[in-house]
Residue, then its C-alpha position, 0 to 999 in steps of 0.5 A: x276849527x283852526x289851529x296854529x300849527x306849531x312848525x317854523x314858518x315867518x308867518x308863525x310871528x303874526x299867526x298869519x295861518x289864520x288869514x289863510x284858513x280864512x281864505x280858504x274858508x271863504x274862497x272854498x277852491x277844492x284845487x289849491x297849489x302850494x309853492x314853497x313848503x318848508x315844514x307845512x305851516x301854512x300846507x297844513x293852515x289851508x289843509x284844515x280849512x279844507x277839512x273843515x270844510x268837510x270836501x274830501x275831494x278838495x286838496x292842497x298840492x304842495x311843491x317843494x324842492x325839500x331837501x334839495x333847497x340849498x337855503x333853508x329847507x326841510x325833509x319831505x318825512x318832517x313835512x308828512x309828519x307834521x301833516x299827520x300831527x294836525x289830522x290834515x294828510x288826506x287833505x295835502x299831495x306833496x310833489x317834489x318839484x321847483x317853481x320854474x318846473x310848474x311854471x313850465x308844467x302848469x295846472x289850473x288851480x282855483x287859488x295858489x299861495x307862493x312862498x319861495x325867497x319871494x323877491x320883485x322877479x319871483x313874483x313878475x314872473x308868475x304873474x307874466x307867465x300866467x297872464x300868457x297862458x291862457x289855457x290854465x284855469x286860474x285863482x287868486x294867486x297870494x303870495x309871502x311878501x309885497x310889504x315895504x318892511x318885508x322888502x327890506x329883510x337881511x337876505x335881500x339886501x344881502x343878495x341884491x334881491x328885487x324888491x316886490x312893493x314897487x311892483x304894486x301898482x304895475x301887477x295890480x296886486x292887493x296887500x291882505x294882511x300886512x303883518x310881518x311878512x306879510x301876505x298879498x294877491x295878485 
């Protein structure tokens, strides 16, 4: 049964965790990847759906830099700590790792959720470089972002961040639920 777990997350305002039970509830992938931790909010979302599901072979693999992100992070302990807190451990592999090292390391998944400062390059260039490798076995890629509003949050504007909505159209890529922040899929 879900529950919203009590960690940060911009998805938190909007209980957003529930449309990503939901889909895992639905999609039922036993190899989820997780790009983007920060304190396990949505990690631990898609981990209880997988509990709930009741496969104990299916697993979330989050990815993230943890304390080494030089914006807002979080300790790897914090994050099996919450994990623990929700009973979803044995659900979830952490791995130290960046985006661009899995881009070049990459493993088949059967979904894939990004949560990284998305921005229009972050998600062009997920998009390109699984359209060109074919020998990965891939899902549905959702991802934080794609609304106009959260294109307009005070970070990318600040650093000149490209913006992910005009993208649209060209990566073929589907809002699924449009509360702030917003969650897509490509």
């Amino acid at each position: 049964m879900y529950k919203e777990p009590k960690v940060y997350s911009s998805y938190r305002k909007n209980n957003i965790g529930q449309t990503l039970y939901d889909i895992v509830i639905k999609l039922r992938p036993k190899n989820i990847i997780e790009i983007g931790v920060l304190e396990g909010y949505s990690t631990i979302c898609m981990a209880q759906a997988l509990k709930d599901l009741g496969d104990r072979s299916a697993k979330v693999y989050a990815h993230d830099l943890f304390d080494e992100y030089e914006y807002r992070s979080c300790s790897m302990t914090k994050v099996w700590d919450n994990l623990n807190k929700y009973g979803v451990q044995d659900y979830v592999q952490l791995k130290l790792m960046s985006f661009d090292r899995w881009l070049n390391r990459m493993e088949d998944f059967d979904l894939m959720h990004i949560d990284i400062s998305n921005n229009g390059d972050v998600i062009e260039k997920v998009y390109n470089r699984l359209s060109q490798n074919k020998s990965v076995k891939t899902g549905p890629i959702f991802f934080e972002g794609g609304t106009q509003e959260r294109d307009k949050v005070e970070w990318m504007i600040e650093y000149n961040k490209r913006e992910m909505y005009p993208l649209k159209d060209e990566l073929s890529y589907d809002i699924v639920d449009s509360r702030f922040p917003g969650l897509s899929v490509l």
